[in-house]
N, C-alpha and C positions, 0 to 999 in steps of 0.2 A: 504493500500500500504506500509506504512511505517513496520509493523508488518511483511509484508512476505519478504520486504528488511534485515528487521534484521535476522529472523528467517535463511534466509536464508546464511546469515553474520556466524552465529550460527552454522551450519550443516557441512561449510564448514573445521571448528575447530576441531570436530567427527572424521572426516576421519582418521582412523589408517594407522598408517606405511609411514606418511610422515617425506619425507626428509628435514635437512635444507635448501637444495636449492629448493626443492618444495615447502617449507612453502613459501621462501624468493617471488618466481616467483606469487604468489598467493594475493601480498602484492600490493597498490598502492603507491607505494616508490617517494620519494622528496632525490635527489642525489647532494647537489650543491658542493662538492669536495673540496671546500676550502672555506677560512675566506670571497675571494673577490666574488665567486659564491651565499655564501649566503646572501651580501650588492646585490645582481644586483637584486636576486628572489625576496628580502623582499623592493625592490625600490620601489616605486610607481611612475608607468606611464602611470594609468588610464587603464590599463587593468585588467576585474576580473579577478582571478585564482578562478578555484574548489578547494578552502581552506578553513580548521576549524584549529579553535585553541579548544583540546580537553581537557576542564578541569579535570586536576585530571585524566587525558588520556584516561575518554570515561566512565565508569563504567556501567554496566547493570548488567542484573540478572545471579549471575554464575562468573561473572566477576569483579573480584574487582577493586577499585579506585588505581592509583599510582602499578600496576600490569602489569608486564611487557606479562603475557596471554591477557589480556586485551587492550593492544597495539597495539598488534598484529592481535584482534579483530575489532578494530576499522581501522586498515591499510586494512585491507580487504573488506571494503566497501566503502573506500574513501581517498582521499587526504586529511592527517592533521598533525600537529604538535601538538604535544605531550607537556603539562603543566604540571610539576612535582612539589611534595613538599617532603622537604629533611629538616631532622631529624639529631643530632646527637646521637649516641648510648653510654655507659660509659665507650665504651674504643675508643672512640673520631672518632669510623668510620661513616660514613655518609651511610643513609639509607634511601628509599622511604617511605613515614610517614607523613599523611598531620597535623592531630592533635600531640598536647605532649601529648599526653596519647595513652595506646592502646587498650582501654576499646570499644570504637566503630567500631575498623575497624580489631581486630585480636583474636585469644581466648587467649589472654594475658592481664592483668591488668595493671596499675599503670604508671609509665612515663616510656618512650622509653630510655629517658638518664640513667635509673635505670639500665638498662639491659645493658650486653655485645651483641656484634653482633653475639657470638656461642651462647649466650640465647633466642637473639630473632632469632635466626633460625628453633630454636624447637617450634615458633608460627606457626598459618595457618590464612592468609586474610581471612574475611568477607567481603562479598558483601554488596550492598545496604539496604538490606532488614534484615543483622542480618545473613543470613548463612554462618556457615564456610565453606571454599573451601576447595582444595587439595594445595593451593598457598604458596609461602612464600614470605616473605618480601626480595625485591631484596636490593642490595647494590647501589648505585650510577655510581661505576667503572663496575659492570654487566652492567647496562643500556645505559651506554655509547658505550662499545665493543658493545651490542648489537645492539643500533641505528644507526651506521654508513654504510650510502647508505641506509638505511630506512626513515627515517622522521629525523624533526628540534626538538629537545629538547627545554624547556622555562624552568630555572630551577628557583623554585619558594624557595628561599631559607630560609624561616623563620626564627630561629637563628642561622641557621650556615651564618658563615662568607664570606664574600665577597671575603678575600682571600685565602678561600679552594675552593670556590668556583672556583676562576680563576686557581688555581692549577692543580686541577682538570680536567679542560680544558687541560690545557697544558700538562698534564700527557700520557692523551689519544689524543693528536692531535686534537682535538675535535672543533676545532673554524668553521670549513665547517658547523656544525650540534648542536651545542650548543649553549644557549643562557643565560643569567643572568638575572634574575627579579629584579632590580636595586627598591627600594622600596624611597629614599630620594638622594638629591644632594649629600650628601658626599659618598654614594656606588657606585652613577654615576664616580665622580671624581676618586674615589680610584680602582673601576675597570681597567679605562680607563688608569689611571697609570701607574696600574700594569701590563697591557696586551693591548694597544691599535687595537689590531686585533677582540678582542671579543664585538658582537653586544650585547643589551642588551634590553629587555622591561621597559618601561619608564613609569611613572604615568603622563600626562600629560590632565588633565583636562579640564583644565581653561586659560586665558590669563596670571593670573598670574605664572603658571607652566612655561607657554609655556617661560616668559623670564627669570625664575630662567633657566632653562637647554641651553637657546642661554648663559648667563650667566657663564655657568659650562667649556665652551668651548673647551666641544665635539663634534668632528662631527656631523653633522643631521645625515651622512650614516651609523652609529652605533647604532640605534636605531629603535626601532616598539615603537608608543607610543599608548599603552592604555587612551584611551578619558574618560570610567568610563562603569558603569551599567546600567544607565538609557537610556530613550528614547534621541539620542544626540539634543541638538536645535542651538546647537554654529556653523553655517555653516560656519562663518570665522574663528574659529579655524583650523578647518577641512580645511579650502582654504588654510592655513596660513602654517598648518603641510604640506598636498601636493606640496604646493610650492617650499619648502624645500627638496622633493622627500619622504617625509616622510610617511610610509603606517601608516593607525590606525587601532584599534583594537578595541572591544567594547563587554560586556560582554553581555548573554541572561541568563545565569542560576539564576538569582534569579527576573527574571518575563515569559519573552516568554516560555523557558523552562520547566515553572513548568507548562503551560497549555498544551505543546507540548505532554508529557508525555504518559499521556493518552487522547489523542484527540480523535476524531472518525474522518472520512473523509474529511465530512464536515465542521468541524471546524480547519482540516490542510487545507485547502482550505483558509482560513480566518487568520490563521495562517501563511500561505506563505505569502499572501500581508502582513502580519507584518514584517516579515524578510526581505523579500524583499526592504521593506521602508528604513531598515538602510543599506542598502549597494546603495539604490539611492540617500540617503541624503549624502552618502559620504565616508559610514566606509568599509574598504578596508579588515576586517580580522572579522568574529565573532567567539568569546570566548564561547564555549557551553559545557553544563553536555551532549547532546545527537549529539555527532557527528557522529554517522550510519545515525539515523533518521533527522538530519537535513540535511547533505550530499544529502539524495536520493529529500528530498523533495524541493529542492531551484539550485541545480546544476546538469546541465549534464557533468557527468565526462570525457566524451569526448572533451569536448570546453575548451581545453587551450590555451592560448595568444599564439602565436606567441613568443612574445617578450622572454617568460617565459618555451617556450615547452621542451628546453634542461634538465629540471631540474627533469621533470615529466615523470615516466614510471609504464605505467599502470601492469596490473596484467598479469601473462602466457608466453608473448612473449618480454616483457621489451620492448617495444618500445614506445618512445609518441608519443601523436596524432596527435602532427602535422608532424610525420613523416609515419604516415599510409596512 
């Protein structure tokens, strides 16, 4: 099932001679229009949303990781928000790049900072597997122009700065649809600073997290807080964030994932009661490498919240479901 969901995710990309507003209508788009649209969608109020958080924005075969084709691959078979990793290049512009080097993911060698942004334009993405595509490495301010009324950006900033990052934001209007990867307390603080409108993803683990960030005295409503990668067992944590209105997040790609992969029926069968377990035990958002195939296998894209419908507009005729 999962194979002819993607395959057919896949075919739909082939079609020549489509238009942007064709591409666009062909998209399961997340629209929340401003900084207070995307606190109400990312709120938690115990309703699921058909949502992923698409690591590294979905990557399959053909398709590379941090690839704005690849985005777009993954908005067509489902509701997700898109996880970026951003690179600086050596003449200081900011680029989609999840490693410093570009030895695994481009036909270009050696560190990305080495390179001007006219140099590494004359690269081409590699997919998962090592083949070069026909891609290039997008910039940051492409991605942005391009996500707006499409999906939620999580920008995963590695060494670039917290405050290009919120620049950046503000440059393209961007706070409806972007978010910060806030990685310690001081990027919390100095975000919220600099820009108290921009939501941000939070590490929030433990008890002890939980009262470094009450601490930091930022809102709860500027925040999704990632719980970790593992199976969760802290259900009071999870009481504790929800109370606060706070959604969690919680990662699959370095266990569920890597079985999901290539599973056969039978074992997505078994696989589903996996998934499923962590969004009963509590986690409101999963973080995956495979957002087609987990999309199709754990959500009907049609069952969105009420609370949450305005935000959601399916593929072809733009309307959500709860207004069908």
């Amino acid at each position: 099932m999962i194979r002819v969901f993607v395959w057919a995710a896949f075919a739909v990309l082939l079609t020549p001679s489509v238009t942007l507003c064709q591409q666009q209508a062909r998209l399961h788009r997340i629209d929340t229009k401003n900084a207070n649209g995307l606190r109400e969608l990312l709120r938690h109020d115990g309703a699921t949303m058909p949502l992923v958080s698409a690591h590294r924005g979905g990557a399959v075969a053909n398709y590379p990781e941090n690839c704005i084709a690849t985005f777009e691959h993954t908005l067509q078979s489902g509701f997700s928000i898109l996880e970026i990793d951003l690179q600086y290049t050596k003449d200081r512009q900011i680029v989609l790049h999840h490693d410093r080097t570009l030895d695994r993911t481009t036909s270009g060698t050696g560190p990305v900072s080495d390179r001007s942004l006219q140099q590494l334009q004359h690269l081409r993405l590699k997919d998962n597997a090592g083949n070069v595509t026909k891609y290039l490495m997008p910039t940051l301010d492409e991605t942005l122009r391009w996500a707006r009324g499409k999906t939620i950006l999580i920008l995963d900033k590695k060494n670039v700065q917290v405050e290009d990052c919120v620049k950046k934001i503000q440059e393209h209007q961007a706070h409806g649809y972007a978010m910060i990867m806030a990685y310690n307390f001081e990027d919390i603080r100095t975000c919220h600073r600099l820009d108290p409108d921009i939501m941000m993803e939070v590490m929030i683990g433990n008890s002890q997290r939980l009262r470094g960030f009450r601490e930091s005295g930022v809102p709860w409503d500027r925040i999704v807080a990632f719980v970790g990668h593992d199976v969760p067992r802290d259900a009071d944590l999870l009481r504790r964030l929800h109370a606060n209105g706070v959604c969690c997040m919680a990662g699959t790609s370095r266990n569920l994932d890597r079985q999901l992969r290539n599973a056969n029926e039978q074992e997505c069968t078994m696989l589903r009661a996996e998934y499923q377990s962590r969004l009963d035990f509590g986690i409101d958002l999963i973080e995956t490498d495979l957002p087609v195939a987990l999309s199709a296998l754990i959500y009907d894209l049609q069952d969105i919240p009420e609370s949450k419908a305005r935000f959601f507009f399916l593929p072809t005729n733009g309307q959500t479901s709860a207004s069908q």
